[in-house]
Residue, then its C-alpha position, 0 to 999 in steps of 0.5 A: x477532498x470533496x468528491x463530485x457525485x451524482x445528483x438524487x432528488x426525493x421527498x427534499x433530500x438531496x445528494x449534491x456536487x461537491x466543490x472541489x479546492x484546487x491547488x494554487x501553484x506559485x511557479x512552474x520550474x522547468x527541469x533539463x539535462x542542463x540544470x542541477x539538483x538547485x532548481x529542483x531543492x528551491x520549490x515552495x508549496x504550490x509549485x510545480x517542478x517539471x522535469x524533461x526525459x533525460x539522464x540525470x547524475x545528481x543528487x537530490x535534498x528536499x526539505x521543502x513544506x507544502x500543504x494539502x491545498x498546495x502542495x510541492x509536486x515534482x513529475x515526468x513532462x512526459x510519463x511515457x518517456x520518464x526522466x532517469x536518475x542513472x548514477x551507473x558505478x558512480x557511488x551516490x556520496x560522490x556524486x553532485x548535490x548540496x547535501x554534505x553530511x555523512x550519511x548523504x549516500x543513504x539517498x538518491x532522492x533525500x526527503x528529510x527536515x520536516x518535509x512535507x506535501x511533496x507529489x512525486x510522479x514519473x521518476x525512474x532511479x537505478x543504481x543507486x549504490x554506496x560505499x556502504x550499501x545500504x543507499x537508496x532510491x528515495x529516502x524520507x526521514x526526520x518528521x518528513x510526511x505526507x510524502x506521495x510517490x507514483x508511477x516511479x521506477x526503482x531499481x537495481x538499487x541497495x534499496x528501492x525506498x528506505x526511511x521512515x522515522x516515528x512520525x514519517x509518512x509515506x503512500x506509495x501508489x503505482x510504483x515498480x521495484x525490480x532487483x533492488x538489494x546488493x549481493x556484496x551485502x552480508x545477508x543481514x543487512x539493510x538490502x531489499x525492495x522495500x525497507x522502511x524503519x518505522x512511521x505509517x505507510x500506505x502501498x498500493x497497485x504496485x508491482x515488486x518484484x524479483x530482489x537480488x537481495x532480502x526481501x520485497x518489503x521489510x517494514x517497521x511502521x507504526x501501522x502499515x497498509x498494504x494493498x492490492x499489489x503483486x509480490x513476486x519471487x522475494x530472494x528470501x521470503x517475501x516480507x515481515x512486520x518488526x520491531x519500529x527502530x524509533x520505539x524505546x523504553x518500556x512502552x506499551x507499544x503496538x505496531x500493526x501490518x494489514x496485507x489485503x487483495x494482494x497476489x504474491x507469488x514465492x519464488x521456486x528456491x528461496x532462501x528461507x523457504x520456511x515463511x512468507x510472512x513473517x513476524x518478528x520483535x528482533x529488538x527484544x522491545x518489552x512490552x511490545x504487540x504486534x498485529x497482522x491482518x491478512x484479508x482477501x490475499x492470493x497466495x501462489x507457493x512454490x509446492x513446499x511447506x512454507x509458513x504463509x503468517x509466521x509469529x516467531x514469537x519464541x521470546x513472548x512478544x505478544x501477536x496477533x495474526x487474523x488471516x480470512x479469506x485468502x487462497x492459500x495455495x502452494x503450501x500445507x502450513x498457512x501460520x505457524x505460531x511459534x509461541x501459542x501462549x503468546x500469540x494468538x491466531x485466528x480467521x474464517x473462510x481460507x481456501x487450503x490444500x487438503x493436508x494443511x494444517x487447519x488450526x483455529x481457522x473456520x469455515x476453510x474450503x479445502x480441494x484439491x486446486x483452488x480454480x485458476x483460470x490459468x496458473x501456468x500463465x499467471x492469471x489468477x483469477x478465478x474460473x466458473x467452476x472454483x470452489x472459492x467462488x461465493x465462499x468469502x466471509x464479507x462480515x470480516x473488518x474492510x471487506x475489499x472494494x478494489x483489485x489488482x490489474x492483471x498481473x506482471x506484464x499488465x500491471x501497476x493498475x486496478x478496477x472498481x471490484x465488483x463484491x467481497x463474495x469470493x476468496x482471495x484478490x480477485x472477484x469473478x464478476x468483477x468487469x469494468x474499467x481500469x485505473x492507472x496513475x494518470x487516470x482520474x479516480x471514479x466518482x462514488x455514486x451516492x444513492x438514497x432510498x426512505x424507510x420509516x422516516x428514515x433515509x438509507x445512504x449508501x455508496x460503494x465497497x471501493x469508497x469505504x474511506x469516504x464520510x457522509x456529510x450533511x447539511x441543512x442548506x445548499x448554499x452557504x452550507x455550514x457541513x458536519x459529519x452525518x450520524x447514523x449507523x453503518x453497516x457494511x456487507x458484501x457489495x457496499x457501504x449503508x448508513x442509515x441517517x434520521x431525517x430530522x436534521x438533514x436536508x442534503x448529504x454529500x460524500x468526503x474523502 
């Protein structure tokens, strides 16, 4: 996606606007009350499926295959008064839809066959319960990828979104999950906010909260990406990294979980109120290394000794966890290493109670209360005088460029953050306007400036995920990959490119 930016000119080197590929769309299908499952399962890459508020009662299978250009997308004609999938007591495998197989209650909304660049906004799905209960909200599977949800409502659901095969891939942005889980399940079983088997997955600004049953997210990706949300009140504990269901044999295999600028917050009597985290190779996989990556995350215990990272690697798997930059308050224990032959923990600059268990973590920031503005109403956000106020390392990998607005009554968005100098998932100088699902990203501005023949090409912290791009001529530009060196601190991102080549440059996502 190339992202318009603003225009510098000096000594012929020039920033410029980027084009930007629109997606054609074949057909726009109109969606009521009065229509069934078929109209929405015919859409092909380009089309545009609009679906009018409502209660709907059936079930849905896609298996379409749009692209990046055009891709498949289904949304709300009015995102203020979303259309509601309710199947009420009826069980999903009863209901209506094409689908006949024997796991076709495993779904309200089915993603499988290879389906691919589906856009998905605006849809609320509750009760979506099956004989077995462990049906969902949505469920992608079976090589579905590139799959983005946003602005949806899940809950009271066995699980709010479920799947996720070896090479499945979901990003989920600006979504509530509420009460999924089933307390007729045992306490075992496949019944929680989150719970994906195994793929990639990106989860961002969203708001999960309060299951009935297990955990707020229960992932088993490949890699996962987990990103400025508010966690609340997990049944058990709030969520874990293990073993990805695909993975068989003798490997080596690595899964990987990043969890950054998040706030979670435990619930007062959890079930399992000895961690918070935790990572765990249940299949006994051999060969096996699993990582977490636990940046900039605000924490808010419930006053007991929970385990923020737990590596239950009693069996020898091997782990990893690196945990810098958060608060971690309302508990003394911020890991626990079961195994330390085996797992490895380290990390710098935590804000921790005076009693906790410090470890191999440096640079820690230890009082008596980490500075809130006001923990009794849940705004975590830092006071003049908090001791974590310019006490982050933002040498450590990805520094956050984002943070989650506000909190549970205000929520589900996000704001440029201001610098990666302060502890935990908000910034003290961050000010400025607020993003939600049916806002246009802001635009990275680009800047230059010149050193011994040399030009310094910065951008900012919240466009990390952009390339530069450089090119000799403006028009029928041929552009590559600028190289140069990049170097990333506290307030933004600098690549220092030599001028010998380059006439213009742009940024990419």
């Amino acid at each position: 996606m190339n992202i318009p930016l603003r225009i510098h000119w000096r000594h012929f080197l020039a920033v410029i606007v980027a084009g930007t590929s629109l997606p054609l769309h074949a057909a726009v299908i109109n969606v009521t009350t009065n229509d069934s499952y078929s109209k929405i399962e015919t859409a092909k890459a380009g089309d545009e499926v609009v679906i009018e508020p409502g209660t709907y009662r059936f079930r849905v299978y896609l298996t379409g295959q749009g692209n990046a250009t055009n891709p498949i997308i289904i949304r709300a004609a009015d995102p203020a008064n979303r259309p509601v999938w309710d199947f009420e007591s009826l069980l999903v495998e009863t209901a209506p839809g094409s689908y006949t197989a024997g796991d076709r209650g495993r779904g309200a909304w089915q993603f499988s066959e290879g389906a691919r660049h589906y856009r998905v906004s605006g849809i609320v799905i509750r009760n979506a319960r099956t004989a077995s209960r462990n049906s969902a909200a949505i469920r992608y599977y079976n090589s579905s990828t590139n799959l983005y949800i946003s602005n949806c409502l899940f809950e009271w659901n066995d699980n709010g979104l479920t799947g996720g095969t070896q090479g499945s891939e979901a990003t989920v942005e600006y979504c509530e999950f509420n009460s999924n889980g089933n307390t007729n399940a045992s306490l075992s079983a496949p019944s929680h906010n989150i719970y994906v088997y195994g793929g990639y997955l990106t989860l961002r600004y969203c708001y999960v909260h309060d299951p009935v049953q297990g955990q707020n997210f229960h992932i088993r990706c490949r890699r996962s990406l987990i990103e400025y949300n508010w966690f609340a009140r997990a049944n058990s504990y709030e969520g874990d990294l293990m073993t990805d269901d695909d993975f068989s044999g003798s490997g080596p295999f690595t899964q990987t979980m990043t969890l950054r600028g998040n706030v979670i917050v435990q619930k007062a009597n959890p079930l399992n109120n000895s961690q918070v985290v935790a990572v765990y190779n249940d299949a006994e996989l051999p060969n096996l290394t699993l990582n977490v990556h636990a940046f900039y995350n605000t924490f808010v215990g419930n006053g007991g000794n929970a385990s923020f990272i737990h590596l239950a690697n009693g069996d020898g798997t091997a782990m990893n966890a690196e945990i810098s930059n958060n608060i971690i308050s309302g508990t003394g224990r911020p890991f626990l290493n079961d195994n330390p032959a085996a797992g490895t923990v380290r990390g710098q600059n935590n804000w921790l109670r005076p009693n906790a268990t410090i470890g191999p973590l440096t640079g820690s920031v230890q009082s008596s209360a980490p500075g809130f503005r006001d923990a009794s109403n849940q705004d975590f956000r830092l006071a003049e005088d908090s001791v974590c106020i310019g006490a982050a390392n933002p040498d450590v990998l990805s520094p956050p460029g984002r943070e989650y607005f506000l909190n549970e009554v205000t929520n589900r968005m996000w704001r440029i953050r201001a610098a990666a100098r302060d502890m935990g998932a908000f910034e003290s100088t961050s000010n400025g306007p607020v993003f939600g699902p049916n806002d246009p990203e802001p635009r990275p501005a680009l800047s230059v400036s010149f050193t011994n023949g040399a030009a310094q090409v910065s951008w900012p912290l919240f466009a990390q995920d952009y390339q530069v791009q450089e090119s000799l001529l403006l028009e029928g530009a041929a552009w590559q990959n600028a190289s140069g060196t990049v170097t990333t601190n506290a307030e933004g991102v600098t690549m220092t490119v030599a001028l010998t080549n380059a006439g213009f440059f742009r940024l990419r996502r």
